[in-house]
C-alpha positions in Angstrom: 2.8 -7.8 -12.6 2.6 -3.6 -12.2 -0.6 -3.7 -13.6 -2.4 -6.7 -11.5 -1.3 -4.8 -8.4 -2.4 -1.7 -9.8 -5.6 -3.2 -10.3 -6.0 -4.8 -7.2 -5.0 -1.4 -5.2 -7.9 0.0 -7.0 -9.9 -2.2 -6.0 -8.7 -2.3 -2.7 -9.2 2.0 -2.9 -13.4 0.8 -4.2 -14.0 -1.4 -1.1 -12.5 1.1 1.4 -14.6 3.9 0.1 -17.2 1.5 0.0 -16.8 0.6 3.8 -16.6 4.3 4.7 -19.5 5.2 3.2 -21.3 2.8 4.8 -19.8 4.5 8.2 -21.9 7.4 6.9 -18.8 9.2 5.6 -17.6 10.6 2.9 -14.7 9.1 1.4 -12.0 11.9 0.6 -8.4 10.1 -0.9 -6.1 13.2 0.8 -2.6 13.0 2.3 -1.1 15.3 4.8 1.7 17.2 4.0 3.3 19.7 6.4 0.1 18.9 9.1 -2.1 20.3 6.0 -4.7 18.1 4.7 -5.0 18.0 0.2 -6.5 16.0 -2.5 -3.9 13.2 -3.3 -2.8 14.2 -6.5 -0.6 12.1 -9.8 2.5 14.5 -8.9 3.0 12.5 -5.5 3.7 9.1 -7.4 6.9 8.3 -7.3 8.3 7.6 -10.5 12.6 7.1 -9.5 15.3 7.0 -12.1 15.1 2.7 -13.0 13.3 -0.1 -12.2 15.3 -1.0 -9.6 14.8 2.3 -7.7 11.1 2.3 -8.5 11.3 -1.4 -7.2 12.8 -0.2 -3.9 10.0 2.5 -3.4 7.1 0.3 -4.1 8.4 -2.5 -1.3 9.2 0.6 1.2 5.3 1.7 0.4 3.9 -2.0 0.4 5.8 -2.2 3.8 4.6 1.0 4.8 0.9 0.2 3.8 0.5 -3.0 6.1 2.4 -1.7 9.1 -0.7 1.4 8.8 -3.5 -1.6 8.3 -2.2 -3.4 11.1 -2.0 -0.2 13.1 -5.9 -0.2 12.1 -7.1 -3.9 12.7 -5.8 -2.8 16.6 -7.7 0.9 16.7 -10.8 -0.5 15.1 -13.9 -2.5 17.1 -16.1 -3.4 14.1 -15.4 -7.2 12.9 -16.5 -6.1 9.2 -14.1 -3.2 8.9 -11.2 -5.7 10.8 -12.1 -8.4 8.7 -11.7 -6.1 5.3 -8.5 -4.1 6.7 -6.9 -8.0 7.7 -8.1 -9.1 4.2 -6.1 -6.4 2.3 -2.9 -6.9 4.3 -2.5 -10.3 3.0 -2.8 -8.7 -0.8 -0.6 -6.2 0.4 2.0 -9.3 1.8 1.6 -10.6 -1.5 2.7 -7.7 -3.2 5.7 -7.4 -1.4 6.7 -10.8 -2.5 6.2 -10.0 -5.4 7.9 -7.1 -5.9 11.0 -8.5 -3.6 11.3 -11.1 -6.2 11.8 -9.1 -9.5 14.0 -6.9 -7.2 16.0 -9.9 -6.1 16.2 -10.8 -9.7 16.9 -7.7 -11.5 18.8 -5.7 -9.0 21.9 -5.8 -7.0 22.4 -5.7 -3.4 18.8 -6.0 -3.1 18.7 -7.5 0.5 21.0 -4.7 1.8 18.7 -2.3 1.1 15.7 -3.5 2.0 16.0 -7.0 3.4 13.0 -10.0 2.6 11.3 -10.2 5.6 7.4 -8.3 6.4 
């Protein structure tokens, strides 16, 4: 399951930069950290202490990921870049299920933490 929704955030990652350089930009994969802008690098993934824990952290960033796309869809006028943005949140909501589901069945508590609704 990690690795089909690996794979399909990298390709999710191709079609962005794809879309952006059809804007005529570059595409640069940075982050901000303290209002500085830097390269994302491996030493940001989180890797926590067991599955449960890295469970938790992938449904906070799948979460976090389609709240920022759906902030998007509303900025952005272009129907194409809507259309792609709305396309990925529903691979995104499937992810969450996803990873809700093994955390339903392998952890504790699991609903307290983080609840099952998107």
């Amino acid at each position: 399951m990690e690795r089909s929704i690996a794979m399909e955030e990298m390709h999710h990652l191709n079609l962005l930069g794809q879309a952006i350089s059809m804007l005529g930009v570059d595409p640069k994969f940075r982050t901000l950290t303290d209002n500085i802008a830097s390269f994302w690098k491996a030493s940001y993934v989180y890797y926590g202490s067991d599955i449960c824990d890295r469970l938790s952290a992938d449904i906070a960033a799948e979460r976090s990921a389609i709240s920022q796309y759906r902030y998007h869809v509303k900025l952005i006028d272009d129907p194409h870049i809507k259309a792609l943005l709305e396309r990925i949140i529903i691979d995104e909501e499937k992810h969450l299920r996803q990873f809700i589901q093994i955390a339903n069945k392998y952890c504790i508590n699991v609903d307290s933490i983080h609840g099952c609704s998107f």
